[in-house]
FIKOLZA-696966 format. One record per residue: z negated, x, y negated of N, C-alpha, C in turn; residue in three letters. Coordinates in steps of 0.02 Angstrom, whole numbers, plus 50000, padded with zeros to 5 digits. Example, Ala and Ser with C-alpha at 12.3 -4.5 7.8 and 13.67 -1.06 7.14 Angstrom:
REM residues 2
496105066050284496105061550225496105066050165Ala/496465064250112496435068450053496065064549998Ser/
//
This chain:
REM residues 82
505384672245524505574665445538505324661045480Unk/505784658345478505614650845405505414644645423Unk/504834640945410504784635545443504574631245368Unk/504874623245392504844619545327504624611145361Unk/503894611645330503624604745369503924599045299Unk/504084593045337504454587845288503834580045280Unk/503464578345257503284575245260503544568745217Unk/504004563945251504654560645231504714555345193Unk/504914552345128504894548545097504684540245136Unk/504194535745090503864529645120504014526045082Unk/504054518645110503964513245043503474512145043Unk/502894509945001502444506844995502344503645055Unk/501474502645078501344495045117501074491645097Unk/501124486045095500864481845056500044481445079Unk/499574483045116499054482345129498644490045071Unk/499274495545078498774501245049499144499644979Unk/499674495644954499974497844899500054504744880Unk/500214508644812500434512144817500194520644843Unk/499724519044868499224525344896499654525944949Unk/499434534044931499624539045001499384543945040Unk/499084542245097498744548545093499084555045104Unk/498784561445101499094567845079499124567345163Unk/499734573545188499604574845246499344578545275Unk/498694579545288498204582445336498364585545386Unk/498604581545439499084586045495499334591245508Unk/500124590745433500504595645452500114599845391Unk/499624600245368499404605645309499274608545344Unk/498554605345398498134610245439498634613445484Unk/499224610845522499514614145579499824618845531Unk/500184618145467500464622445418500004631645410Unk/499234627245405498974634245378498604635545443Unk/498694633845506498644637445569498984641645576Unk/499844639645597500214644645603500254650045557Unk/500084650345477500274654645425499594659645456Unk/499054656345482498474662545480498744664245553Unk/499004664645589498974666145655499594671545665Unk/500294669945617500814673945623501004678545557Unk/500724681545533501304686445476502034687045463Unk/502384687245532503194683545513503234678845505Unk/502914673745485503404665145472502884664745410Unk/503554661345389503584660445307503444653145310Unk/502934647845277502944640545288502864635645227Unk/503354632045218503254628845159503154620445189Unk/502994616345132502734611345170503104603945117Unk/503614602145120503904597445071503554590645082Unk/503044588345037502864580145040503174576744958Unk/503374571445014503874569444967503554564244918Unk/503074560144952502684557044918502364559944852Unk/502034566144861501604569544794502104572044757Unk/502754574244781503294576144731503844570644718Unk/503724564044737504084557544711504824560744719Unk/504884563644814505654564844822505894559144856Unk/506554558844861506824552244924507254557144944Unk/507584552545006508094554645046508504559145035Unk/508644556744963509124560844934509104569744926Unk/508254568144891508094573044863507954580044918Unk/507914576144993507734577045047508214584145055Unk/508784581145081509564582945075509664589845016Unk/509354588944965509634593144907509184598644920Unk/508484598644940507794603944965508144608745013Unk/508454605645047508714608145127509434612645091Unk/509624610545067510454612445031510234618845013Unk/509884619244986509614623844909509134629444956Unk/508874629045008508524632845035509004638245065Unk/508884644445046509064649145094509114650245166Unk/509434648545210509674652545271509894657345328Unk/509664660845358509984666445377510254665045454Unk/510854661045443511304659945528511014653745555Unk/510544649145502510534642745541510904637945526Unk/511104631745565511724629345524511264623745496Unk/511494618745451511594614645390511204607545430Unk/510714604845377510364598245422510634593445375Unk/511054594145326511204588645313511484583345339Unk/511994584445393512234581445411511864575145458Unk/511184579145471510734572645523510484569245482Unk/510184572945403509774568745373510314563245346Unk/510934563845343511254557345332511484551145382Unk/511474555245448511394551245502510754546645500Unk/510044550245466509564547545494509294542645403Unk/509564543745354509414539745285509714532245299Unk/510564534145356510964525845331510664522445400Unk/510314524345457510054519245501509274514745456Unk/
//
């Protein structure tokens, strides 16, 4: 099983400017599941430390290999134009 945590493009706030913090969360829940299961494969996309957007969002997901799941692009464009 393939699992792909997204930690999703931000604008700035104006209180932290341009700081971000790393995500903690899904690292630790990331390298829980990796020590706990030998089948799942886990990658962890933050978009912030790799300066991706929406776009780039879309193109990660495209480009990733699949085996019989269908296609998220179509939500992540549902969910970029709200």
């Amino acid at each position: 099983m393939k699992v792909l945590f997204i930690e999703p493009p931000k604008d700035p706030w104006f209180l932290m400017g341009e700081y971000q913090p790393p995500p903690l969360g899904i690292l630790e829940l990331a390298a829980y599941i990796e020590a706990k299961n030998e089948n799942i494969s886990i990658r962890v996309l933050d978009c912030q430390a790799e300066r991706v957007g929406w776009k780039g969002v879309e193109e990660y997901i495209d480009s990733s290999p699949r085996h019989g799941h269908p296609k998220f692009s179509s939500n992540l464009q549902r969910l970029s134009s709200s």
